[in-house]
Predicted model as a PDB file, atoms N, CA, C, CB and O in Angstrom, pLDDT in the B-factor column:
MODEL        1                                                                  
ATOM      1  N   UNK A   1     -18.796 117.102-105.668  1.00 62.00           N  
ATOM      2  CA  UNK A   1     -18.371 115.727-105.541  1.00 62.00           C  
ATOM      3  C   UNK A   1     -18.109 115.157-106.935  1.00 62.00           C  
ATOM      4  CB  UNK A   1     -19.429 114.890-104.783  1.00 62.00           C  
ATOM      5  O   UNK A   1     -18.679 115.483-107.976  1.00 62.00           O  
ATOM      6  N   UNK A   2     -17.312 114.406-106.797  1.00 91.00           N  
ATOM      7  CA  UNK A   2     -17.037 113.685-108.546  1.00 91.00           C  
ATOM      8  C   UNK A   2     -18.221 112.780-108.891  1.00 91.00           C  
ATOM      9  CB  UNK A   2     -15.462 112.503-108.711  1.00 91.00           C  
ATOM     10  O   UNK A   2     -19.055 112.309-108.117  1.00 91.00           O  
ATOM     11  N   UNK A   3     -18.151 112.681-109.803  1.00 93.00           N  
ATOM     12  CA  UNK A   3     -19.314 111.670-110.406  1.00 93.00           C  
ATOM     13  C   UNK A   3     -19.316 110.253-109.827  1.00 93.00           C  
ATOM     14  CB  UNK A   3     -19.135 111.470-112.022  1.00 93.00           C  
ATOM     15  O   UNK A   3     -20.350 109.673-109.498  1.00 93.00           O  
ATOM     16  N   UNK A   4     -18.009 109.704-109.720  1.00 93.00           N  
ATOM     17  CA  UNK A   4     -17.711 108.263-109.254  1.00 93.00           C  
ATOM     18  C   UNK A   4     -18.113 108.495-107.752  1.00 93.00           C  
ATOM     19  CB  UNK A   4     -16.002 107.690-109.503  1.00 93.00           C  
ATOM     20  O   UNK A   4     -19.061 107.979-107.162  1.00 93.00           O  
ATOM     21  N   UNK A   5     -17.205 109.367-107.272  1.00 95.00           N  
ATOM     22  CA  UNK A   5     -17.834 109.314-105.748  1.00 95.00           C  
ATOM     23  C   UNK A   5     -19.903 109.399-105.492  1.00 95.00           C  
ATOM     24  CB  UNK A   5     -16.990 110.981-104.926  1.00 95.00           C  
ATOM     25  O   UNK A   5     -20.485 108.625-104.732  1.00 95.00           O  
ATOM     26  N   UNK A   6     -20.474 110.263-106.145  1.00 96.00           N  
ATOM     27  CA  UNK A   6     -21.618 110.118-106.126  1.00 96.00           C  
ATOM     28  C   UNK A   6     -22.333 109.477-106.560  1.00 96.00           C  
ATOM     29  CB  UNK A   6     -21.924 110.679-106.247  1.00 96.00           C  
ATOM     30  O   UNK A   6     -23.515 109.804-106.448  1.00 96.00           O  
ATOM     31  N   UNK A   7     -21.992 108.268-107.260  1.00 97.00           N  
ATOM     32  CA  UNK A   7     -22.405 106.845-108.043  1.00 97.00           C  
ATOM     33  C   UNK A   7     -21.921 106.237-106.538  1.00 97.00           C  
ATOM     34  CB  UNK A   7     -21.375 106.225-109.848  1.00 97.00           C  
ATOM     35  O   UNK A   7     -22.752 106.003-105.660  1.00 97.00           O  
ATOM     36  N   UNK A   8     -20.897 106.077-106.406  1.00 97.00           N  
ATOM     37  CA  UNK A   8     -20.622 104.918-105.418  1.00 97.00           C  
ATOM     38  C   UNK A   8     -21.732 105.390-103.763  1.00 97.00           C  
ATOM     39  CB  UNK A   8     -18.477 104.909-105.077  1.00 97.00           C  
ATOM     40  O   UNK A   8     -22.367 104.642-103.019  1.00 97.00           O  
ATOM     41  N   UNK A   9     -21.581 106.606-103.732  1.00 97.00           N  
ATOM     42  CA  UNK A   9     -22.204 106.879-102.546  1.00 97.00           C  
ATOM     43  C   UNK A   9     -24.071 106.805-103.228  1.00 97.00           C  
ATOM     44  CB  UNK A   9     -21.491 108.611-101.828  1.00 97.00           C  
ATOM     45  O   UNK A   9     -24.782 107.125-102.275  1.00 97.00           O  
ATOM     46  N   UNK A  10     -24.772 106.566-104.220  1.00 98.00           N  
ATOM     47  CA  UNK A  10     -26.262 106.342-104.243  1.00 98.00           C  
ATOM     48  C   UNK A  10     -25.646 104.531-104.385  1.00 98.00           C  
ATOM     49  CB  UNK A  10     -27.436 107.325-105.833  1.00 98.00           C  
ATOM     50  O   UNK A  10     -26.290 103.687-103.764  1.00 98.00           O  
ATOM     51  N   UNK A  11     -24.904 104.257-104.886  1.00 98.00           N  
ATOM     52  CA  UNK A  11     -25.114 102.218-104.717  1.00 98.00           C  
ATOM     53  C   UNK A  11     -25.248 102.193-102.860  1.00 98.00           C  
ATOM     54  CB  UNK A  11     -22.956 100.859-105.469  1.00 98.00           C  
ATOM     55  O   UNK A  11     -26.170 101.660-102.242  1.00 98.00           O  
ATOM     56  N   UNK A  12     -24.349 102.744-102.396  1.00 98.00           N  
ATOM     57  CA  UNK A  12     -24.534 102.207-101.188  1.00 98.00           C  
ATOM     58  C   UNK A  12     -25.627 102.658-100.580  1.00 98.00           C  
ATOM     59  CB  UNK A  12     -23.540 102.362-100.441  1.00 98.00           C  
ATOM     60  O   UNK A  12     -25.892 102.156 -99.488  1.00 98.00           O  
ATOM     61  N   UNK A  13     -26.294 103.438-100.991  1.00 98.00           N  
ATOM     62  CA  UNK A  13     -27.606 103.618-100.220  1.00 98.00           C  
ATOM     63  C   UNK A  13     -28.975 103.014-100.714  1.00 98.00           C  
ATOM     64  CB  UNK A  13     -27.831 105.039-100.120  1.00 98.00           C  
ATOM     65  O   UNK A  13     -30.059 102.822-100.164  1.00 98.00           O  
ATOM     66  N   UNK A  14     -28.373 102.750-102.246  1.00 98.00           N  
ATOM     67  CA  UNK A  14     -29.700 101.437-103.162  1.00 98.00           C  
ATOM     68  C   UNK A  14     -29.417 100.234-102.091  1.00 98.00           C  
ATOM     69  CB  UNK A  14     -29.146 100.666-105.408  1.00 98.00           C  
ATOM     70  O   UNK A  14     -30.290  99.903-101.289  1.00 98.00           O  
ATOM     71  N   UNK A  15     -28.034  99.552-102.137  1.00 98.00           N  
ATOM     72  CA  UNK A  15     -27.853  98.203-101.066  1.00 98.00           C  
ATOM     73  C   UNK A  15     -28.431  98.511 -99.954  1.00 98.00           C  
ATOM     74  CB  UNK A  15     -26.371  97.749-100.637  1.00 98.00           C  
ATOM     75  O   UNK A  15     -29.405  97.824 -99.647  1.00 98.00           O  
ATOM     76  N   UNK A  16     -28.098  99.388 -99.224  1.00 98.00           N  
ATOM     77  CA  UNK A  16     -28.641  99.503 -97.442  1.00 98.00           C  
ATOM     78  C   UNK A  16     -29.987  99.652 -97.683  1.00 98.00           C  
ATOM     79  CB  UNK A  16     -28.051 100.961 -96.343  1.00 98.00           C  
ATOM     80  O   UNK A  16     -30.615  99.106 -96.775  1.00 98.00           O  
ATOM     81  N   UNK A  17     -30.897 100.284 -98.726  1.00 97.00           N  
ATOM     82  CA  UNK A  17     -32.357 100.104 -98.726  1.00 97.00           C  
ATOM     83  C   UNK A  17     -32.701  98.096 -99.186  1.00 97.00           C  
ATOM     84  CB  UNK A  17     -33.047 101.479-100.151  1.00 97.00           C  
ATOM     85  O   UNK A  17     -33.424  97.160 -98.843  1.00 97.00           O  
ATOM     86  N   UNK A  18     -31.757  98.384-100.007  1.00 97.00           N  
ATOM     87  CA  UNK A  18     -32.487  96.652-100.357  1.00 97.00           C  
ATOM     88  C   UNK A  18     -32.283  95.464 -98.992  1.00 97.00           C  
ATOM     89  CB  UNK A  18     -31.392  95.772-102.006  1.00 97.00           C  
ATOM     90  O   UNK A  18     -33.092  94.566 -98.755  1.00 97.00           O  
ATOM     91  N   UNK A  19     -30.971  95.734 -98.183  1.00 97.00           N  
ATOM     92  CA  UNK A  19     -31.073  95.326 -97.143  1.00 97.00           C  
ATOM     93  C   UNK A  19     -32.241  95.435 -95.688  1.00 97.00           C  
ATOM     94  CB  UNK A  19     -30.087  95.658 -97.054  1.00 97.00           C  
ATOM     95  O   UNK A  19     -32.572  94.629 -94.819  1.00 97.00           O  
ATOM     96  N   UNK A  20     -32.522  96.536 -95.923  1.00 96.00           N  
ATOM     97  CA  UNK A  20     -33.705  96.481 -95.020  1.00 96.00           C  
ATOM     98  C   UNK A  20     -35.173  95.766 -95.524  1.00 96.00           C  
ATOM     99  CB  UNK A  20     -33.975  97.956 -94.680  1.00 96.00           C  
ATOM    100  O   UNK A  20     -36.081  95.115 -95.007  1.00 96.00           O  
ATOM    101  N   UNK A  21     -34.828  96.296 -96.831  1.00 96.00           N  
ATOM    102  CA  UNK A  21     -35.973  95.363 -97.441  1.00 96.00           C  
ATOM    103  C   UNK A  21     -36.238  94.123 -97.024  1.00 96.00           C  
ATOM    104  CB  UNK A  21     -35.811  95.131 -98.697  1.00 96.00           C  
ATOM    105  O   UNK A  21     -37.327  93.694 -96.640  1.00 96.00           O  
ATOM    106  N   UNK A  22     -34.937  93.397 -97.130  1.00 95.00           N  
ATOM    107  CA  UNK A  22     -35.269  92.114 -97.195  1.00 95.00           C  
ATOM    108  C   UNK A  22     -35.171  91.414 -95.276  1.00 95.00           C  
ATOM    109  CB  UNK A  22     -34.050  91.397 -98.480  1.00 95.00           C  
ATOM    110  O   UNK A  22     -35.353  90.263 -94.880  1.00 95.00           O  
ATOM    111  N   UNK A  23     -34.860  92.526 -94.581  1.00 95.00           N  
ATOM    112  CA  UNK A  23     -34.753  92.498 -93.371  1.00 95.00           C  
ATOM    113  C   UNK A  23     -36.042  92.389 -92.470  1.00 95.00           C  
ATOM    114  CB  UNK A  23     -34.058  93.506 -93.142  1.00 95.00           C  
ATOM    115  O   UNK A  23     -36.481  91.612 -91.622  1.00 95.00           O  
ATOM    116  N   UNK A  24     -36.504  93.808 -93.213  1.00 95.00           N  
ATOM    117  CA  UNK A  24     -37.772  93.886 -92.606  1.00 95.00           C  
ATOM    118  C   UNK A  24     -38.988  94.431 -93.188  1.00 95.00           C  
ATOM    119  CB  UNK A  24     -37.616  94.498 -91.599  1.00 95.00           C  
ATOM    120  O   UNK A  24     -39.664  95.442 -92.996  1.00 95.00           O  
ATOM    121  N   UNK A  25     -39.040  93.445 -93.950  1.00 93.00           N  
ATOM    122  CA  UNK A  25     -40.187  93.532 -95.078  1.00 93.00           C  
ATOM    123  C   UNK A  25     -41.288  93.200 -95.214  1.00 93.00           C  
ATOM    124  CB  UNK A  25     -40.018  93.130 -95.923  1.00 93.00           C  
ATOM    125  O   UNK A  25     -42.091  93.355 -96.134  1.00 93.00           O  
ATOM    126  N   UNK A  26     -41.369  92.434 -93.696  1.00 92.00           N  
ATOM    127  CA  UNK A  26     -42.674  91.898 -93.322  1.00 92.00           C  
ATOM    128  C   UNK A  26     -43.475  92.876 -92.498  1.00 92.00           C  
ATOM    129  CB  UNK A  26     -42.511  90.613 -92.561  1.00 92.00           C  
ATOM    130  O   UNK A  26     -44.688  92.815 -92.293  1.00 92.00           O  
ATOM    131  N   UNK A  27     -42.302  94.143 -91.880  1.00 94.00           N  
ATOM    132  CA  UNK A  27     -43.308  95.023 -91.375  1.00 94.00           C  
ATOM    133  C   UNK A  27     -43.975  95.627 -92.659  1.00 94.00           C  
ATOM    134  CB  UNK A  27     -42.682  96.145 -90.382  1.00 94.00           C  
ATOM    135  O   UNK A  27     -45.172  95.534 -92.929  1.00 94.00           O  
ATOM    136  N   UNK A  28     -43.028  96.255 -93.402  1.00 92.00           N  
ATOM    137  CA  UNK A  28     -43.818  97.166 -94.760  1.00 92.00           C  
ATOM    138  C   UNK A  28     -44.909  95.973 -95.867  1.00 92.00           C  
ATOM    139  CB  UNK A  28     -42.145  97.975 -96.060  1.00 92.00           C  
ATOM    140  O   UNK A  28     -45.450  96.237 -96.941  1.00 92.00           O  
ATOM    141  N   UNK A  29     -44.917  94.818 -95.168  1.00 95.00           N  
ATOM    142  CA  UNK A  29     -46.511  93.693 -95.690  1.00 95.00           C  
ATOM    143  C   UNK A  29     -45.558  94.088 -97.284  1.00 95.00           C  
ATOM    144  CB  UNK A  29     -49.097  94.610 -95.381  1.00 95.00           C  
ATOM    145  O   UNK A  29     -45.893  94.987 -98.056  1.00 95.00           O  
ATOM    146  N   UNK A  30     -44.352  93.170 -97.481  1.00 93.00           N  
ATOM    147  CA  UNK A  30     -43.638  93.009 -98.724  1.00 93.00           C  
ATOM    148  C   UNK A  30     -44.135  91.600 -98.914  1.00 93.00           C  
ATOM    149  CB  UNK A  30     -41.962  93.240 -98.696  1.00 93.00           C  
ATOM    150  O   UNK A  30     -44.486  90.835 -98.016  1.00 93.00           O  
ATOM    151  N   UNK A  31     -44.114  91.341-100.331  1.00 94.00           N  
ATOM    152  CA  UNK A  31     -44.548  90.091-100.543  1.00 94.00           C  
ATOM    153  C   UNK A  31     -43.034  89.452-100.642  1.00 94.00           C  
ATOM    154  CB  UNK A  31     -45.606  89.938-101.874  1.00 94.00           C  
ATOM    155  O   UNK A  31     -41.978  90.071-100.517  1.00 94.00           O  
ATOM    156  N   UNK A  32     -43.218  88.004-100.909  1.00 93.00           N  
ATOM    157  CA  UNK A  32     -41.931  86.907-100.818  1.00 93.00           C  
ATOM    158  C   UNK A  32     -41.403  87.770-102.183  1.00 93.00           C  
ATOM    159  CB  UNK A  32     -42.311  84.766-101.013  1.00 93.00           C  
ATOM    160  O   UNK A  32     -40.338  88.370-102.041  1.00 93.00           O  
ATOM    161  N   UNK A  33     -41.907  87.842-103.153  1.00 96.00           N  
ATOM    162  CA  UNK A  33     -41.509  88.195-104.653  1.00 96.00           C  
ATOM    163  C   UNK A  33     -40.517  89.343-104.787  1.00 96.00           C  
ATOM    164  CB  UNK A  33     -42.796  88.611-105.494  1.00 96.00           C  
ATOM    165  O   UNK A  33     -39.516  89.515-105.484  1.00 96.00           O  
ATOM    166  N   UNK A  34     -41.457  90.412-103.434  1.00 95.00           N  
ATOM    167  CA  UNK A  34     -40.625  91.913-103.662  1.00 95.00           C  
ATOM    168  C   UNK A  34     -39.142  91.203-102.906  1.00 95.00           C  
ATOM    169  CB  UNK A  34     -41.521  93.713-102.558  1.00 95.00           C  
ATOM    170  O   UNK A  34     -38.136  91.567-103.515  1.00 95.00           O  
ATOM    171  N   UNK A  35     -38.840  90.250-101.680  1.00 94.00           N  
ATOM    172  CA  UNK A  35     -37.920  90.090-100.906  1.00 94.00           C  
ATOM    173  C   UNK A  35     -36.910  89.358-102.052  1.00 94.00           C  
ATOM    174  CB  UNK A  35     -38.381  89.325 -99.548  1.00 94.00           C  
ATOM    175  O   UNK A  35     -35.727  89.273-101.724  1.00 94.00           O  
ATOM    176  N   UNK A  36     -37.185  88.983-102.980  1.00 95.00           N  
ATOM    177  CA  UNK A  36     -36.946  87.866-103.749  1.00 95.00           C  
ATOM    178  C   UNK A  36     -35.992  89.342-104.510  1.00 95.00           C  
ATOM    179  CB  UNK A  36     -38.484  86.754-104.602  1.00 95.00           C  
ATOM    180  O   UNK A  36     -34.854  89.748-104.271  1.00 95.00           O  
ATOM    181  N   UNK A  37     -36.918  89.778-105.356  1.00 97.00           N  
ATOM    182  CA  UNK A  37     -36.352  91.073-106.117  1.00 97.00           C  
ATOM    183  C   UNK A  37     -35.509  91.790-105.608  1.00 97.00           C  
ATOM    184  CB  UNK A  37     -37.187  91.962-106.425  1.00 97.00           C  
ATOM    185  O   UNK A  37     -34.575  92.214-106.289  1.00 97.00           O  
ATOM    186  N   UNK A  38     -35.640  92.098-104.280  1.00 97.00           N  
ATOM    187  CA  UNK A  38     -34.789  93.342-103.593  1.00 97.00           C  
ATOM    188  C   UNK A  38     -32.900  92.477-103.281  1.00 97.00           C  
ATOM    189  CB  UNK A  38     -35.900  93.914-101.572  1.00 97.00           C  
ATOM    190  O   UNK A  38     -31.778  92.977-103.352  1.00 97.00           O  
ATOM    191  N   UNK A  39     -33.215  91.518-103.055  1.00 96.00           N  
ATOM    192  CA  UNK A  39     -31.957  90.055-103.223  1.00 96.00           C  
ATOM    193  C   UNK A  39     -30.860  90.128-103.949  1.00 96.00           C  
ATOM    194  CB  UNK A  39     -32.461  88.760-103.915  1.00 96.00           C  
ATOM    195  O   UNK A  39     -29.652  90.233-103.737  1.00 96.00           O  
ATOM    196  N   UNK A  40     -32.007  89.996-105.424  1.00 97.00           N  
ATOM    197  CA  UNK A  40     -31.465  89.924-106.632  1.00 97.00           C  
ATOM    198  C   UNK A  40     -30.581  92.052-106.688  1.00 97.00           C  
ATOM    199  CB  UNK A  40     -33.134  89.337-107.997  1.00 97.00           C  
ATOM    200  O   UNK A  40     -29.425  92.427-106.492  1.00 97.00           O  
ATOM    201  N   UNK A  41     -31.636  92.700-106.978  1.00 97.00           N  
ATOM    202  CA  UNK A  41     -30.731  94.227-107.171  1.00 97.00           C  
ATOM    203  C   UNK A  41     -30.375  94.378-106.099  1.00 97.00           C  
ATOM    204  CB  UNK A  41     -31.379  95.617-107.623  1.00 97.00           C  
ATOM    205  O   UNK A  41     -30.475  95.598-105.964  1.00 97.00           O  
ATOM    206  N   UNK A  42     -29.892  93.858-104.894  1.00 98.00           N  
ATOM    207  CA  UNK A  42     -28.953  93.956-103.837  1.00 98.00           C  
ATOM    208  C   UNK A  42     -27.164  93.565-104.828  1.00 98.00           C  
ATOM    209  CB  UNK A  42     -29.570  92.578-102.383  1.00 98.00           C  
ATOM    210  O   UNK A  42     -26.207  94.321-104.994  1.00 98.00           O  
ATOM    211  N   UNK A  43     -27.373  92.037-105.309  1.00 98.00           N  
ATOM    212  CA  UNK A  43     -26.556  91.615-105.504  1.00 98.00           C  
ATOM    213  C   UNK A  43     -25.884  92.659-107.147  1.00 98.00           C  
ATOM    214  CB  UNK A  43     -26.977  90.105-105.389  1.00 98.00           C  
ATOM    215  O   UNK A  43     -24.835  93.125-107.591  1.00 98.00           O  
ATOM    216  N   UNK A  44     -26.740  92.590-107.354  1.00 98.00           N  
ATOM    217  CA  UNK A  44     -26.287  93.750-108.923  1.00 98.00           C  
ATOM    218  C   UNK A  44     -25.986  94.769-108.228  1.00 98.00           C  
ATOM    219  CB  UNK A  44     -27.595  94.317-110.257  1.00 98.00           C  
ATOM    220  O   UNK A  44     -24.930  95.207-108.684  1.00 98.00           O  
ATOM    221  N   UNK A  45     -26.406  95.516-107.196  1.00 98.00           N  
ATOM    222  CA  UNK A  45     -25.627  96.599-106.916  1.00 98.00           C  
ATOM    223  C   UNK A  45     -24.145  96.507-106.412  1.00 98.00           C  
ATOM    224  CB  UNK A  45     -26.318  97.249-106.052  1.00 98.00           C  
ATOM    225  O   UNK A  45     -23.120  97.135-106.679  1.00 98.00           O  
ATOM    226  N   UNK A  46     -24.513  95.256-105.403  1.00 98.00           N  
ATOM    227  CA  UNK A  46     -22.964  95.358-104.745  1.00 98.00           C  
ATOM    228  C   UNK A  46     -22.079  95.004-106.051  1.00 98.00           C  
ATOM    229  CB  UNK A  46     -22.620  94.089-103.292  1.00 98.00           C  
ATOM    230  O   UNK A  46     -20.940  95.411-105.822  1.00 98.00           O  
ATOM    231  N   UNK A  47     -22.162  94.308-107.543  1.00 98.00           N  
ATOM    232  CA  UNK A  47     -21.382  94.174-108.524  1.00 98.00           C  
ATOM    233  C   UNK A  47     -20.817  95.796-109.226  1.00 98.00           C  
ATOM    234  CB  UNK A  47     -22.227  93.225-109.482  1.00 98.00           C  
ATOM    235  O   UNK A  47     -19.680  96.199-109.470  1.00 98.00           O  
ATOM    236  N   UNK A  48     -22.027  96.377-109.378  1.00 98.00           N  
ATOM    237  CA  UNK A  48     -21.777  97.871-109.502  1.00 98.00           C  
ATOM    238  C   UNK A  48     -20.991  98.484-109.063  1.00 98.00           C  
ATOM    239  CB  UNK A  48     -22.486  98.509-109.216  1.00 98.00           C  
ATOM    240  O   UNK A  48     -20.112  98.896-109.820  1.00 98.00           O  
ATOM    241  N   UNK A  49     -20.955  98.766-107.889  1.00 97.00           N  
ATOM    242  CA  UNK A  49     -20.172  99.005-106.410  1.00 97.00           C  
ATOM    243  C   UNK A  49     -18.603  98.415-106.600  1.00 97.00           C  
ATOM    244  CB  UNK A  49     -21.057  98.021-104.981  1.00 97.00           C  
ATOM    245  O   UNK A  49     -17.599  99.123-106.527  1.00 97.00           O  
ATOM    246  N   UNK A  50     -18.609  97.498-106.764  1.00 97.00           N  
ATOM    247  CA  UNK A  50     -16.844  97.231-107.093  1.00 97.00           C  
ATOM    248  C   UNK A  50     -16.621  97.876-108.379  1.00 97.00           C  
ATOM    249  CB  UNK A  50     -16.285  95.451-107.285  1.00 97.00           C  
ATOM    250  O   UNK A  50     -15.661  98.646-108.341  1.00 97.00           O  
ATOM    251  N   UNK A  51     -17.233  97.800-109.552  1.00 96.00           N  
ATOM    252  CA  UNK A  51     -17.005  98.137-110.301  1.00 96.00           C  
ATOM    253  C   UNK A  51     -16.295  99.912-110.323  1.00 96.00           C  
ATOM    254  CB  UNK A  51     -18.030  97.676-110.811  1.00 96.00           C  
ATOM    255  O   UNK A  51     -15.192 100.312-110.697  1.00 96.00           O  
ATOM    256  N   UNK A  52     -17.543 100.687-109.725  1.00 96.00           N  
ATOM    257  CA  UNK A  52     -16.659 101.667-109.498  1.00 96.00           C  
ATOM    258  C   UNK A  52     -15.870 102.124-108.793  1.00 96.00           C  
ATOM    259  CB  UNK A  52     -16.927 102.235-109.534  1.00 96.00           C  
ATOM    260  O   UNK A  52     -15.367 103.243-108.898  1.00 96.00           O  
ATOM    261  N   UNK A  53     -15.550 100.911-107.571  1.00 95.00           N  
ATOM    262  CA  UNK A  53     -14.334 101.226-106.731  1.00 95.00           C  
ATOM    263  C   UNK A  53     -13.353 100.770-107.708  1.00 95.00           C  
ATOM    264  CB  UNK A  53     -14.218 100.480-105.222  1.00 95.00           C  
ATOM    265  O   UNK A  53     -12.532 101.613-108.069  1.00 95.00           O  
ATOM    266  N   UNK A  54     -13.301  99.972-108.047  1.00 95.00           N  
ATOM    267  CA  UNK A  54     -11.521  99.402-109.271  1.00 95.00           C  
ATOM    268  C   UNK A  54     -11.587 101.129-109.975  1.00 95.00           C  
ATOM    269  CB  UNK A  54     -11.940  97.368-111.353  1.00 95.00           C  
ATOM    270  O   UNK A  54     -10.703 101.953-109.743  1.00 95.00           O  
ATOM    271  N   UNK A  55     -12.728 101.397-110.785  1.00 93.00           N  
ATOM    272  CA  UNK A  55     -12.867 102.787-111.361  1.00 93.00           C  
ATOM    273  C   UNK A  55     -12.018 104.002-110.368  1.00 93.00           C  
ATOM    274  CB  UNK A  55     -14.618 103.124-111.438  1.00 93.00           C  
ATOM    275  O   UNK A  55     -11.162 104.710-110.897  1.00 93.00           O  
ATOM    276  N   UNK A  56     -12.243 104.095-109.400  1.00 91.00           N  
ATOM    277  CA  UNK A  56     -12.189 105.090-108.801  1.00 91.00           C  
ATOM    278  C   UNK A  56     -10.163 104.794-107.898  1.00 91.00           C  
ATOM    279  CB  UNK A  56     -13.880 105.136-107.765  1.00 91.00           C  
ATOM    280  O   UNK A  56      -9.316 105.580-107.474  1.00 91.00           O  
ATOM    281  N   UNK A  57     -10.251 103.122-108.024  1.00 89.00           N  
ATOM    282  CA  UNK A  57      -8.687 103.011-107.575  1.00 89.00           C  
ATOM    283  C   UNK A  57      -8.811 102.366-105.922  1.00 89.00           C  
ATOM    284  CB  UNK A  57      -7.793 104.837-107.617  1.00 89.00           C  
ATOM    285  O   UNK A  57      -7.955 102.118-105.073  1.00 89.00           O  
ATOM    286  N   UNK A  58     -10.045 102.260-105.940  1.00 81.00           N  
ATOM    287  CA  UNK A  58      -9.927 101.585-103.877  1.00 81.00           C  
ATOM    288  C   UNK A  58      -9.791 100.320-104.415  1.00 81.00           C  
ATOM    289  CB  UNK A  58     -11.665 101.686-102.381  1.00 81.00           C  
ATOM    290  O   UNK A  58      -9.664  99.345-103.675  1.00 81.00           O  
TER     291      UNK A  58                                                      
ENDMDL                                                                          
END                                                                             
């Protein structure tokens, strides 16, 4: 796999974890702070994530 493709394919699986995080984080007894955090590197990833799609040409 190319490098870009395997960067873009671990962001999307950092986002879909931070999404559950903040989904269901009260089962895994997450505090407000971790939901707070997981938010925030949700949103830096999905910035990432475009970044290497323009990179990659999508």
């Amino acid at each position: 796999m190319e490098r870009l493709e395997m960067e873009e394919k671990e962001l999307k699986e950092k986002i879909e974890f931070c999404d559950l995080l903040i989904k269901y984080g009260s089962l895994v007894n997450a505090t407000s702070e971790q939901s707070i955090r997981a938010f925030k590197l949700k949103e830096n990833f999905e910035e990432e994530l475009r970044v290497v799609r323009l990179k990659m040409g999508k």
